[in-house]
C-alpha positions, 0 to 999 in steps of 0.5 A: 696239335701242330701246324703240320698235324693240323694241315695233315690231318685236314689233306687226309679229310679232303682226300678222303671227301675226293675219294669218295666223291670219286668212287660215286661218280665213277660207279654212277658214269659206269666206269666202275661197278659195284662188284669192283674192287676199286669201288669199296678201296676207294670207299675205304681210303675215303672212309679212313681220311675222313676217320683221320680228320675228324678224330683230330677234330674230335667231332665224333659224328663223322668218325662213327660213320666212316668207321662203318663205312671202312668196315663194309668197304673191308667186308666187300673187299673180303668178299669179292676177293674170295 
């Protein structure tokens, strides 16, 4: 992988990291709730940027465990939307 790649890849695993960091802080302050579609999309940018870097890493762990973590932020997504 390149250097570009490389620093790309780690950007989208710290915005994920900070999205999801945010996400909790802002439901935990009560500036979001859990029914609030911001909550799970930032959960699910949090989840894809994580995804994105380890995949590049290949440490599997954290990939399998964003993977399912975007699947419920869609799910909630879904749900609330509808």
């Amino acid at each position: 992988m390149t250097t570009f790649q490389e620093k790309l890849t780690e950007f989208a695993g710290w915005v994920g990291v900070l999205s999801i960091l945010l996400a909790y802080g802002l439901l935990s302050f009560g500036v979001l709730s859990v029914d609030h579609i911001g909550y799970h999309a930032l959960n699910l940018v949090g989840g894809i940027g994580i995804v994105v870097d380890a995949f590049a890493d290949k440490n599997y762990q954290p990939a399998v465990l964003n993977l399912i973590w975007i699947a419920i932020a869609i799910y909630a997504i879904v749900t609330i939307g509808a």
